[in-house]
C-alpha positions in Angstrom: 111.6 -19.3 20.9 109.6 -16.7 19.1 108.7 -13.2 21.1 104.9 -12.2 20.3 103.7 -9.3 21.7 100.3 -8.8 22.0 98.2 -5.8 22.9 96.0 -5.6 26.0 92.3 -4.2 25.0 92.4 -1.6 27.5 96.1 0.1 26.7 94.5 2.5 23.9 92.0 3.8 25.9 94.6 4.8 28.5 95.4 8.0 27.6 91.6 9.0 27.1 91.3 8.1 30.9 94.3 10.2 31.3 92.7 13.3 29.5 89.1 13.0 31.0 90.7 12.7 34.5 93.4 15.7 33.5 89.5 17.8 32.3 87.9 16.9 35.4 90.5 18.3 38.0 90.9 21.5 35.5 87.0 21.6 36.0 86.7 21.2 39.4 89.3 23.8 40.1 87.5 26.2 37.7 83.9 25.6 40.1 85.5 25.8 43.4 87.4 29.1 42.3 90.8 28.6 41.7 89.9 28.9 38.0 93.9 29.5 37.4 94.2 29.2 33.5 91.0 31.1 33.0 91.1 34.0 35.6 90.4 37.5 35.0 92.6 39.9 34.8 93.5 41.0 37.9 93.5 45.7 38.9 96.9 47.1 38.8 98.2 48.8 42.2 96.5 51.4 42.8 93.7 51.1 40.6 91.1 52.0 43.5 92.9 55.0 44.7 93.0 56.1 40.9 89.4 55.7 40.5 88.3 57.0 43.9 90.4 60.5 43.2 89.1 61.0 39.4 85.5 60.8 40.7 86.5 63.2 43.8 87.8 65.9 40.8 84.6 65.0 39.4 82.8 65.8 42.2 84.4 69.3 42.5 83.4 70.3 38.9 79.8 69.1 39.5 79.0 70.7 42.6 80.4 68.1 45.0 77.9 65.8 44.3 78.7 61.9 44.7 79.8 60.5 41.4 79.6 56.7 40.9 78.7 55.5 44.3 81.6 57.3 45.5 81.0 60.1 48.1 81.1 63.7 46.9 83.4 66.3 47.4 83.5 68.8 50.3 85.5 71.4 51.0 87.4 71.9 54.4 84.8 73.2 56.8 86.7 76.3 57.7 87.3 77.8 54.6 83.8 79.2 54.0 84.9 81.0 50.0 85.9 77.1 48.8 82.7 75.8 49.9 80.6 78.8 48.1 82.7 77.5 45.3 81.9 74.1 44.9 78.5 74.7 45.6 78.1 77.3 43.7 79.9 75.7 40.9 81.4 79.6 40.3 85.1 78.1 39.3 87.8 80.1 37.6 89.0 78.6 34.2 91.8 78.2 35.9 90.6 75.6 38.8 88.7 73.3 35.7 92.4 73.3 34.0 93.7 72.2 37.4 91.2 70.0 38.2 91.3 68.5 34.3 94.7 67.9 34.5 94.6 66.1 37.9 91.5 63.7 36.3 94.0 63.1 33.1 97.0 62.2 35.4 94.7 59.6 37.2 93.3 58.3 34.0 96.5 57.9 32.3 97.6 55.9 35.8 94.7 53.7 35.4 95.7 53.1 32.0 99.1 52.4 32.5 98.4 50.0 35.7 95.5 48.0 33.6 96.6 47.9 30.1 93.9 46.8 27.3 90.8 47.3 30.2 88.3 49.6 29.4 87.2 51.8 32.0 83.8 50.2 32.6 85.9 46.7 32.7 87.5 48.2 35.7 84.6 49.7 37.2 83.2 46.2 37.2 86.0 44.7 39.2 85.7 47.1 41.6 82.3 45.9 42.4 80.2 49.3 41.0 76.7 48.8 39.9 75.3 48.8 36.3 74.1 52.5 37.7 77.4 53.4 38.9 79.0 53.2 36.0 76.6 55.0 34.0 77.1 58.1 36.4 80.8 57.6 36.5 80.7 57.6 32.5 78.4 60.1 32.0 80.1 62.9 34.2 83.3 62.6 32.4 81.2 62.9 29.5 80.1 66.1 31.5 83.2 67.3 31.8 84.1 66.5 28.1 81.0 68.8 27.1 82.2 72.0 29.7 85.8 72.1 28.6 85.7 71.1 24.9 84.4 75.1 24.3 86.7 76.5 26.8 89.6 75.1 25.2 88.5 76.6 22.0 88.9 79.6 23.6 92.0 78.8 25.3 90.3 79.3 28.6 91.3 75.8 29.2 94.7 74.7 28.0 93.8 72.8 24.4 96.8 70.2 25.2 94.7 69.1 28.5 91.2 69.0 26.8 93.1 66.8 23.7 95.0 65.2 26.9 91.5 64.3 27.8 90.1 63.2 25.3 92.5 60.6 24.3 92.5 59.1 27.6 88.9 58.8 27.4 89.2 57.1 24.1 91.8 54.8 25.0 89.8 53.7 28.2 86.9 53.0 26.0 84.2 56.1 27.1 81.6 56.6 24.5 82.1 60.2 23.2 79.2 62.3 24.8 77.7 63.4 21.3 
């Protein structure tokens, strides 16, 4: 008795069904939104809270003005000399060196919670307009241009303004010149 075996027409095509049923459910996963190998990356804790406080600090060295959609800064409403101040804008070197250092601690959170995003990466995720982020960018770019002379002068400490502007870099912001 001799054993033949013979192939059945269909067998190599088997695993192409396989694969073109294995890309269809990956598909229709992607298009109903559970897109699980190709999601974004998702904000680290606290992200929102970092990004709401840097643009209040923001807000207090540009005359408590809203800064990126988010609402401006005011003062408590019984201490009349901090509200002159803010609107004013009459600050001691001493409250932008504060105030600096307060932005550079919440940068360098944002940076460490969302490693390899830029800042306008994360301003996107967060649902900000195209606008938004231009006036969130452009007033740290503000604040780049009011304390890079007053460090030179030591008015502000030179280790926050360098502090600064590394963590600007880093978060991809366009240097304001």
């Amino acid at each position: 008795m001799k054993l033949t075996y013979t192939l059945q027409p269909s067998f190599p095509y088997h695993w192409l069904y396989g694969l073109i049923i294995a890309f269809a459910l990956m598909m229709s996963l992607y298009f109903i939104g559970l897109n699980l190998p190709l999601a974004e990356a998702r904000l680290g804790t606290g992200t929102p809270n970092y990004v709401r406080q840097t643009a209040t600090h923001l807000s207090k060295l540009n005359g408590g003005v809203s800064v990126g959609g988010f609402p401006g800064f005011e003062p408590p409403k019984d201490d009349k000399d901090y509200q002159e101040k803010i609107k004013n804008r009459s600050y001691t070197a001493q409250d932008v060196n504060d105030w600096v250092r307060e932005i550079n601690n919440y940068l360098q959170q944002i940076i460490k919670q969302n490693p390899n995003m830029t800042l306008k990466q994360i301003l996107i995720q967060l649902g900000l307009t195209a606008e938004q982020i231009d006036d969130f960018v452009e007033n740290l770019q503000l604040v780049y241009i009011i304390i890079e002379p007053m460090a030179k002068f030591r008015l502000v400490n030179p280790v926050t303004f360098e502090t600064y502007k590394e963590v600007l870099s880093i978060l991809g912001v366009p240097a304001p010149w």
